[in-house]
C-alpha positions as a printed NumPy array, in Angstrom:
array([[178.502, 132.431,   8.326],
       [176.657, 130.093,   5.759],
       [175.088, 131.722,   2.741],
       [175.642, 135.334,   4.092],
       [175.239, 138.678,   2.745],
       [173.166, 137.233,  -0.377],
       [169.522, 138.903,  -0.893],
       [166.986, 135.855,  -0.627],
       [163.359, 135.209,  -2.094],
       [160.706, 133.201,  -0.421],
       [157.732, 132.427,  -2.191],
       [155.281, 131.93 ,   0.22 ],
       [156.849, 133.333,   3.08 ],
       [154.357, 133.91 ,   4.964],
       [153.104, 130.554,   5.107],
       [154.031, 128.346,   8.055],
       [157.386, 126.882,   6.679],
       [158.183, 130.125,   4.68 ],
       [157.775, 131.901,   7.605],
       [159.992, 129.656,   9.697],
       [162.722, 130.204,   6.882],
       [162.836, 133.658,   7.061],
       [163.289, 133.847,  10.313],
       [166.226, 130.892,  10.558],
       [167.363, 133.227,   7.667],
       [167.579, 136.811,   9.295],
       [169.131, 134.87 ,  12.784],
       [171.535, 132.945,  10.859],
       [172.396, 134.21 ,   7.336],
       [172.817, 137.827,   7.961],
       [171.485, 138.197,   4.854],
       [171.068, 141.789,   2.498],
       [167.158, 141.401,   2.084],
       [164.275, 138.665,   2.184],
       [161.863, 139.023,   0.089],
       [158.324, 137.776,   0.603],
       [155.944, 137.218,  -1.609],
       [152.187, 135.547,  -0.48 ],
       [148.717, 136.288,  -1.406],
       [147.843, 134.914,   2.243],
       [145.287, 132.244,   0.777],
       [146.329, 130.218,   3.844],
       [149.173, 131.971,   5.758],
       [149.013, 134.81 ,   8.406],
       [150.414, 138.263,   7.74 ],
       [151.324, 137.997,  11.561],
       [153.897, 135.395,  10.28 ],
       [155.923, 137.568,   8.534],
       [159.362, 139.186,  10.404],
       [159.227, 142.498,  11.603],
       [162.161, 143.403,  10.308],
       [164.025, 146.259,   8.238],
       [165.477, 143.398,   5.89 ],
       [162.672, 141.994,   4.948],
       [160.236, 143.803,   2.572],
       [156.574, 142.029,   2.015],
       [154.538, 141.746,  -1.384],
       [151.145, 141.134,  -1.366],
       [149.844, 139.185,  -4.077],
       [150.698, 135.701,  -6.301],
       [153.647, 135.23 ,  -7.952],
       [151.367, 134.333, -10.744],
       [151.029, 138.613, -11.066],
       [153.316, 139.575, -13.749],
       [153.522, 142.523, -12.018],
       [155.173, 141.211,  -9.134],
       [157.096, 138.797, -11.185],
       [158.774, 142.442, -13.093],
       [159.573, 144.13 ,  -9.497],
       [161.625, 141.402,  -8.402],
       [165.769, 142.96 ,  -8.362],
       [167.685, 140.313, -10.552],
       [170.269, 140.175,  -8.436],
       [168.878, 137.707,  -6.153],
       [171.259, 135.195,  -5.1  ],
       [168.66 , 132.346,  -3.08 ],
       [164.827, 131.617,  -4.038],
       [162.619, 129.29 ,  -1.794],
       [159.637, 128.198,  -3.915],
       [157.278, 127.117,  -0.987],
       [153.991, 128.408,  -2.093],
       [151.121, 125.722,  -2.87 ],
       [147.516, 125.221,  -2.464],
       [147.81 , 123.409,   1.146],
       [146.693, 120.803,   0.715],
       [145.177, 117.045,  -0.8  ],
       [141.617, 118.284,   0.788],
       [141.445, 121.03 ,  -0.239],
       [143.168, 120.421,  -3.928],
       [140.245, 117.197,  -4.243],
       [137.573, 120.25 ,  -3.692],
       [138.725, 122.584,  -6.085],
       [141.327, 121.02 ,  -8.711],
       [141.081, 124.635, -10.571],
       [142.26 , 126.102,  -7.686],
       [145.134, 124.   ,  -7.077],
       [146.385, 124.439, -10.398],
       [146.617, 128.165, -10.629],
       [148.152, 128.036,  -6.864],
       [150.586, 125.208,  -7.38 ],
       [151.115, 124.106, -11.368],
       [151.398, 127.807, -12.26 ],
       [153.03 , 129.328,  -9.643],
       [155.898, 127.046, -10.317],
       [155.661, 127.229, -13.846],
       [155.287, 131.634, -14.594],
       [157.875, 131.664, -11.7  ],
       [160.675, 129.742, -13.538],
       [160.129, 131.317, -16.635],
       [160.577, 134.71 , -15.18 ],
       [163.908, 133.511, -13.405],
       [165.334, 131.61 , -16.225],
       [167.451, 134.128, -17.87 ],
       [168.662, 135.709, -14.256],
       [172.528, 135.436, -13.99 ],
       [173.155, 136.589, -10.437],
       [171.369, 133.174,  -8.863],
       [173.195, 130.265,  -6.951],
       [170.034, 128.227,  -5.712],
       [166.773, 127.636,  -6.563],
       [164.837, 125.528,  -4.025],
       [161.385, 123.874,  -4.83 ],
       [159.196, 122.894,  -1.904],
       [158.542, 118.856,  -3.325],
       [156.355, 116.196,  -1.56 ],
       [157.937, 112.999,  -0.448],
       [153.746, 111.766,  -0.653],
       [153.988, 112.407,  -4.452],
       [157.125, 109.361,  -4.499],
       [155.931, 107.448,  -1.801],
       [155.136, 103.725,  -1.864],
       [151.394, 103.479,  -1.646],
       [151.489, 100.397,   1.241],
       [149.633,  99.589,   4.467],
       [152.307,  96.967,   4.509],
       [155.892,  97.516,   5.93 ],
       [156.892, 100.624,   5.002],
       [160.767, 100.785,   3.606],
       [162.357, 104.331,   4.052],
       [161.538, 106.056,   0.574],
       [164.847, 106.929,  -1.942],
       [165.25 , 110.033,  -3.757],
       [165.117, 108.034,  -6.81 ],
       [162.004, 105.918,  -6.18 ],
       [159.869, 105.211,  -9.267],
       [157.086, 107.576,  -9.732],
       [153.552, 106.556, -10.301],
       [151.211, 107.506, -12.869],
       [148.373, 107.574, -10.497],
       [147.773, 109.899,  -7.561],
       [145.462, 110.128,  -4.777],
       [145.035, 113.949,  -4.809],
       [145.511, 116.52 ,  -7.804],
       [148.147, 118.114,  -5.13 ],
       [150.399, 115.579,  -5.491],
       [149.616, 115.686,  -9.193],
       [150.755, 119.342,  -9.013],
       [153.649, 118.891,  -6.925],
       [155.409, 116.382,  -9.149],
       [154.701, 119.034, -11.835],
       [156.71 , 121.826, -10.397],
       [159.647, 119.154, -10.095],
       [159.236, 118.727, -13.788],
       [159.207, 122.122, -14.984],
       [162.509, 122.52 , -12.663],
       [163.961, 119.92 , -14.22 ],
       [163.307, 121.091, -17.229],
       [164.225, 125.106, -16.813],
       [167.696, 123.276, -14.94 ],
       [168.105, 121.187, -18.592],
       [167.232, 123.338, -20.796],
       [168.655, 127.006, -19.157],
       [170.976, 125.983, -16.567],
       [168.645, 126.902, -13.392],
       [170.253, 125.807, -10.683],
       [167.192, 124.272,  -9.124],
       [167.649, 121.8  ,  -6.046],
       [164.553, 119.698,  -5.158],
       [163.335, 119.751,  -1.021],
       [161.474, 116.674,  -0.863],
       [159.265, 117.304,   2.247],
       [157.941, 114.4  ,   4.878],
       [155.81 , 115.544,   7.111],
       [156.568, 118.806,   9.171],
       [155.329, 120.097,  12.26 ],
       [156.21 , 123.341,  15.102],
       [155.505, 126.686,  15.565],
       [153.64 , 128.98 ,  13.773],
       [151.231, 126.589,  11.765],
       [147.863, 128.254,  12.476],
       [144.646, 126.183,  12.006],
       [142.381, 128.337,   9.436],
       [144.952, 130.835,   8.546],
       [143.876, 132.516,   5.06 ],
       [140.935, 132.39 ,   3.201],
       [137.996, 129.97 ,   3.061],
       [139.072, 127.102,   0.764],
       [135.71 , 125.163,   0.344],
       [136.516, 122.226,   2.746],
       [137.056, 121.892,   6.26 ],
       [140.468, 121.438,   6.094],
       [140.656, 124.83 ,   5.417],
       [140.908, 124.72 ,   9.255],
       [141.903, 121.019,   9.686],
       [144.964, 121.176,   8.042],
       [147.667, 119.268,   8.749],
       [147.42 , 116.368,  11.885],
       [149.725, 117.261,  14.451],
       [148.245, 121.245,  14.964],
       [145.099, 119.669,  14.527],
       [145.501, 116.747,  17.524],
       [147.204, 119.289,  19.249],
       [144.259, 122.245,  19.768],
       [141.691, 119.253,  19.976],
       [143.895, 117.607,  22.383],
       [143.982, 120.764,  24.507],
       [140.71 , 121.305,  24.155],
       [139.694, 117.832,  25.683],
       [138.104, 116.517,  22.348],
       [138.576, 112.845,  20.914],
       [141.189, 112.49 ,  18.793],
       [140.304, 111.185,  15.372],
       [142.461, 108.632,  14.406],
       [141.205, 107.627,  10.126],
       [142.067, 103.666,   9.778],
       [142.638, 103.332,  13.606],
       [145.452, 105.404,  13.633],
       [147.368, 102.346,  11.658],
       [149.327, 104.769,   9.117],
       [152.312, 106.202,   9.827],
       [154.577, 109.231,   8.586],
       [158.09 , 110.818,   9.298],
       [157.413, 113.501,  11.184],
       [160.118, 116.757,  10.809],
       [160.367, 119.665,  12.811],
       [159.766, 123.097,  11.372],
       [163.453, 124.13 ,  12.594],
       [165.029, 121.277,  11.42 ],
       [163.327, 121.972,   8.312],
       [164.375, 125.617,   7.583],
       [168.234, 124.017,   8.65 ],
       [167.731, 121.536,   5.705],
       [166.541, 123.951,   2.752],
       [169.545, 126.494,   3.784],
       [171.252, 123.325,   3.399],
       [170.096, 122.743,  -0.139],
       [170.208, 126.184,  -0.949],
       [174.046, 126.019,   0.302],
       [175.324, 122.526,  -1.195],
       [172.393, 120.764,  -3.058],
       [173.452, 119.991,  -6.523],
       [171.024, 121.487,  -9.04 ],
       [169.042, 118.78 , -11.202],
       [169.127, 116.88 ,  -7.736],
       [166.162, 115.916,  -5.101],
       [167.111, 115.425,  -1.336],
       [164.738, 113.903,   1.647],
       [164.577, 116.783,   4.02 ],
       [163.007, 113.789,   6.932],
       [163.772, 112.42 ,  10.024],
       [164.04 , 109.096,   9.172],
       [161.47 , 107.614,  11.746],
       [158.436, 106.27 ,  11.328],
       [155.63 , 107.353,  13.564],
       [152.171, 105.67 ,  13.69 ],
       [149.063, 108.244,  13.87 ],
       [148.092, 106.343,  16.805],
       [151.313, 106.752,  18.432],
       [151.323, 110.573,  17.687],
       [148.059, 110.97 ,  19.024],
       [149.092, 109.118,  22.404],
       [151.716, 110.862,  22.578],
       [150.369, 114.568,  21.964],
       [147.732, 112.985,  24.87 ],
       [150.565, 112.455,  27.195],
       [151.905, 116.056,  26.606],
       [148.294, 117.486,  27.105],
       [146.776, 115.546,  29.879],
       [143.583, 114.901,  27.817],
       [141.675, 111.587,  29.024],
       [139.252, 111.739,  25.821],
       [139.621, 107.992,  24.296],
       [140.377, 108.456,  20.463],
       [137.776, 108.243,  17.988],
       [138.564, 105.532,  15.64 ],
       [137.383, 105.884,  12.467],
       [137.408, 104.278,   8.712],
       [140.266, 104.915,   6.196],
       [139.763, 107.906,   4.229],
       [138.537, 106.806,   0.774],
       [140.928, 108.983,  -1.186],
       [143.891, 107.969,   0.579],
       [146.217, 104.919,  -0.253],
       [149.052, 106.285,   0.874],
       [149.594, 103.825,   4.148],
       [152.613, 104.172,   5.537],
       [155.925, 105.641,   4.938],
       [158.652, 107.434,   5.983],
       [162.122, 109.026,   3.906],
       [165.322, 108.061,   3.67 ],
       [168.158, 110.156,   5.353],
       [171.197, 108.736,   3.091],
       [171.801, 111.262,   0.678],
       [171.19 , 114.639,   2.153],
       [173.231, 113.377,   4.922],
       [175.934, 112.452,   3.062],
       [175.909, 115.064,   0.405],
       [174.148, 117.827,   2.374],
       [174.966, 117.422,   5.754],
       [171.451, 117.302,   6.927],
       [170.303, 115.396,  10.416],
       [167.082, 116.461,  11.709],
       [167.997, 117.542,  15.616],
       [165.041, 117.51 ,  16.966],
       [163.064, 114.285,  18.17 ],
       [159.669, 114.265,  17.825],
       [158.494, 113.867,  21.513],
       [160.944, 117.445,  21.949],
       [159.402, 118.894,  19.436],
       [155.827, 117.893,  20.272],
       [156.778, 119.567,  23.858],
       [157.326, 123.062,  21.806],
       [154.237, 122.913,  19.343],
       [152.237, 122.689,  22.604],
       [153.796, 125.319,  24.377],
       [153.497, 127.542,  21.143],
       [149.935, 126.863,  20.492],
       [148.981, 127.351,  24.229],
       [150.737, 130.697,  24.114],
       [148.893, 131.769,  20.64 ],
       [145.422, 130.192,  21.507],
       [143.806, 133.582,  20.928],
       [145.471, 133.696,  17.23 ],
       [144.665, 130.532,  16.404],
       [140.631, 130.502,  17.617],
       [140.27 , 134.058,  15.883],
       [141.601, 131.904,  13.039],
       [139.127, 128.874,  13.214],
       [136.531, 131.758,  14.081],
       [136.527, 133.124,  10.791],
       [135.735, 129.834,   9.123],
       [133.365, 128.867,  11.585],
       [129.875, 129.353,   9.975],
       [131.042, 128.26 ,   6.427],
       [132.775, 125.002,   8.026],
       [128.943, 124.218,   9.584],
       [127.063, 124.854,   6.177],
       [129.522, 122.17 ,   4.627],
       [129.652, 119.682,   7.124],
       [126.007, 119.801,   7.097],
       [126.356, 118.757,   3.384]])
């Protein structure tokens, strides 16, 4: 059994990747403990396992209080906390540093001297390396040059983490593999989980739970630039498959494209997530968002195939098929969710 008997960390293991993780991890890894750390800013408590291997922390791994309880014999740390996501990081830059550029940064300092660890893997955004192009897209390397200019001070941030890795890995030996996400979708993303964030894409988050629930609720779907960009869409369980994968043979200093390798128009995800729903509502078209250059694009498969193993499983329309049927069965979660944020999402919108 892969990577068993090891006591893991997930930073933001709660959240809706982190959570998926921990779970893959407890059904496949056997492992001694998984630890979770998450201050819930937009994750669910109801995420978390219910199980006797896994104990929960409360709080940011900015605390230096938390940072001193963690047992130094952890083998396996998953750095997947951020402040999710552009929105909301455009809103409040402040906020997006202390939840992404220092959470990275406090964290490896505090593990940089531990001797018992074998992995540590950093949640990276393939939108941070991305060619900014409405043109054709060409599937994005691991080594693409990096731009000095960003749409979003969350990209900013992200590229920042894989800097300070680099640089703990360089400079103390780390052994910290880079997870260069695309764009992932499934189970247990819930629209509005956590706090208010200042925008509405504190509920809005991400666009396939958000086509989904308006999709099943009948609504237009709206589709910015006609629905003309395009990403590579990975399922949440192919996902948690591919960081146990880095954890297990990624080379430290190294980045790997945890993606699917297929590009996917919005329009065609909407139509598709249409299909699956039975909703009739003709899509809204709508202007290109004005912070947003970032066309279309999807990642290149080469090298965590060949050095990782990694092939995302799942297609897209099969995993559609089971975000549906999850959010259908957690509707009541989800609206308490969106509830919460309800009045506060008006009062802005109204601005």
């Amino acid at each position: 059994m892969p990577l068993a008997k090891n006591r893991f960390l997930i930073v933001g293991g709660a959240g809706f990747v982190g959570s998926n993780l921990g779970h893959y991890i407890l059904d496949h890894c056997d492992p001694v403990e998984v630890l979770i750390v998450d201050n819930l800013l937009s994750s669910d408590i109801c995420n978390v396992p219910l199980d006797s291997r896994v104990k929960f922390i409360y709080g940011s791994i900015t605390d230096d209080k938390i940072l001193r309880s963690l047992p130094e014999d952890i083998e396996y740390v998953f750095h997947l906390a951020c402040y999710h996501g552009n929105q909301s990081s455009i809103a409040d830059p402040l906020a997006d540093h202390d939840n992404n550029t220092l959470t990275s940064l406090k964290l490896f300092e505090h593990l940089k001297n531990f001797t018992n660890l074998k992995k540590v893997v950093y949640a990276a955004a393939g939108c941070a390396v991305a060619e900014k192009t409405f043109g054709e897209a060409k599937p994005t390397l691991e080594d693409a040059p990096v731009s000095l200019f960003h749409d979003s001070p969350y990209s900013i941030s992200k590229l920042i983490g894989e800097m300070y890795g680099n640089y703990y890995y360089q400079r103390y030996g780390m052994p910290f593999v880079k997870a260069r996400f695309q764009n992932v979708y499934g189970p247990r993303e819930i629209l509005g989980a956590g706090r208010w964030r200042g925008t509405p894409h504190t509920v809005w988050r991400n666009v396939v739970p958000t086509f989904i629930w308006k999709s099943l609720h009948g609504e237009a779907l709206p589709l910015d630039n006609a629905g003309n960009a395009s990403r590579d869409f990975i399922f949440v369980e192919d996902m948690a498959r591919g960081l146990l994968a880095c954890a297990e043979k990624g080379r430290p200093g190294e980045a790997y494209n945890l993606a699917s390798g297929v590009e996917t128009t919005i329009l065609e995800l909407a139509m598709m997530i249409n299909e699956l729903t039975g909703n009739t509502t003709p899509v809204d078209l709508k202007p290109a968002r004005d912070w947003d250059r970032s066309g279309r694009r999807f990642g290149s498969t080469e090298k965590s195939s060949k050095e990782l193993g990694f092939k995302a499983n799942i297609f897209i329309q099969s995993g559609l098929e089971r975000a549906v049927a999850w959010t259908q069965a957690h509707r009541d979660v989800i609206n308490s969710a969106i509830q919460n944020h309800h009045k506060l999402m008006q009062q802005v919108c109204v601005v």
